[in-house]
Steps between C-alpha positions, in 0.01 A plus 500: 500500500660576831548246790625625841751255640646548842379866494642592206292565137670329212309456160424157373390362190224203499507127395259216415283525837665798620343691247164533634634642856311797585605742748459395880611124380787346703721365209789295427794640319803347319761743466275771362204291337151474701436155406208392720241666774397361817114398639280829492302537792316747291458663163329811423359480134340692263381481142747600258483833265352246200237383769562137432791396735609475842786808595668400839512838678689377796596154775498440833302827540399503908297875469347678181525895602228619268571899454213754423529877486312852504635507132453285253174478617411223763394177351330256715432288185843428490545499857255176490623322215919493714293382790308209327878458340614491830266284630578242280823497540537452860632866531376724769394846343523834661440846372686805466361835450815722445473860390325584812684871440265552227176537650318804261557776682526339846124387406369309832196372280763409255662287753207383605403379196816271428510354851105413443583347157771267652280456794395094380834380526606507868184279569596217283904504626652767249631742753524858320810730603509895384836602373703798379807361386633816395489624884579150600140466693345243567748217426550372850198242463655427134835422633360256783299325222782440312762350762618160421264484166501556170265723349397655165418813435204526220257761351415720267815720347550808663410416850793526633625144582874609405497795706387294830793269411735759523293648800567153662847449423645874406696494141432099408225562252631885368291513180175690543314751262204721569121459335544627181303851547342470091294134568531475873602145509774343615873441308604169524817550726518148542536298199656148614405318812787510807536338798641719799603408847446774788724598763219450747421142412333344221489525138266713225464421149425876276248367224443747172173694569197358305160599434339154426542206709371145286424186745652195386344151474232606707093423419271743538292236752801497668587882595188491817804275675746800520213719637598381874181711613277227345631239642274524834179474305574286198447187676147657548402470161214347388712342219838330552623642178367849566735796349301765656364669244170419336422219722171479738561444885845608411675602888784745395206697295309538833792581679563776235139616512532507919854661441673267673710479210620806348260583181831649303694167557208325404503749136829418475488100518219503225722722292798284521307181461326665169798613337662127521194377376524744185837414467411103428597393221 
């Protein structure tokens, strides 16, 4: 591992406590061993590729900078699952849509139809921003969310995320690739997970791209509790313990029906809370 110490990267090797230091962790180093981490004031987790442990993505992350794109194909699946992550974590979520330059054929419907796809997520405090890293547009509003925080980049491979680092900070993240033109998915440019600190204030942590996000520790009764749209109803219920789904008298299901609650979040909370229930043991 690498820990920066006044500035300057040196690599490390781990010890006893030290060895479960993830990147973001403020450490303590004898002579060139990590041997312990400090408090986390957050950790963003995920299930591991066996599906049976806890992975520690990242600590002390302020902002999770979840990036979309024309190509791979948007995913608001995934999109939901990083903010109910998020959520959980005490992280506050925001959305990038980068690729903007790719619009089919300057398409308005096809813009159209992204920015009404993303549309839910302003409402419940996930601002959206439209970016072109390539042409360096758009990154104003990314730049001001990142001063004096750290923030992760995550999404699906091939968005992009490297290529708005180096957008950001010209030359500190130099190792893009294209979309393969044979599958039309993304190469994996980033294969290790890196902490970076901007010139204009704050840091950014470059995740490898994914296209499956597992929730940790979580219970499927407890996923309505990361929906923040709910929250306004659920004490509405006719049922204390109501998960808002098959439930009579059920307020978030009336709120849907009146759409005061967006019908798509609404598909999206059953489909996370299903898929934890399927994966009980």
């Amino acid at each position: 591992m690498f820990v920066e110490i006044d500035g300057e990267r040196r690599p490390c090797t781990a010890r006893g406590r030290g060895k479960g230091a993830v990147v973001g962790d403020r450490v303590t180093v004898e002579g060139d061993v990590v041997t312990s981490f400090g408090v986390r004031k957050s950790e963003l987790v995920r299930v591991d590729a066996l599906g049976d442990r806890p992975h520690v993505i990242a600590a002390n992350v302020d902002v999770m900078f979840i990036v979309c794109a024309v190509e791979p194909p948007l995913r608001e699946g995934l999109i939901d699952r990083y903010i109910v992550a998020a959520h959980a974590a005490r992280i506050a979520p925001v959305i990038i849509f980068n690729k903007t330059d790719l619009w089919l054929d300057d398409d308005p419907e096809d813009e159209e139809d992204f920015r009404d796809r993303l549309s839910p997520y302003p409402p419940i405090g996930v601002p959206v921003h439209y970016t072109a890293a390539l042409e360096d547009r758009g990154l104003d509003a990314v730049r001001e969310s990142m001063k004096g925080r750290l923030g992760i980049f995550v999404g699906h491979s091939g968005v992009g995320k490297t290529s708005l680092l180096n957008a950001l900070s010209p030359g500190l993240a130099n190792r893009t690739q294209e979309l393969s033109e044979q599958s039309g998915r993304g190469r994996h440019t980033t294969t290790h997970t890196e902490l970076f600190t901007l010139p204009d204030g704050g840091e950014v942590i470059d995740s490898p791209g994914i296209r499956a996000f597992g929730l940790w520790a979580m219970a499927p009764e407890a996923v309505k509790d990361h929906f923040v749209e709910f929250a306004a109803y659920a004490g509405q219920c006719k049922f204390a313990n109501c998960v808002h789904d098959h439930e009579p008298g059920c307020a978030v299901k009336a709120a849907v029906e009146a759409e005061e609650i967006n019908p798509f979040r609404y598909d999206a909370y059953l489909r996370i809370k299903e898929s934890l229930a399927d994966d009980r043991p």
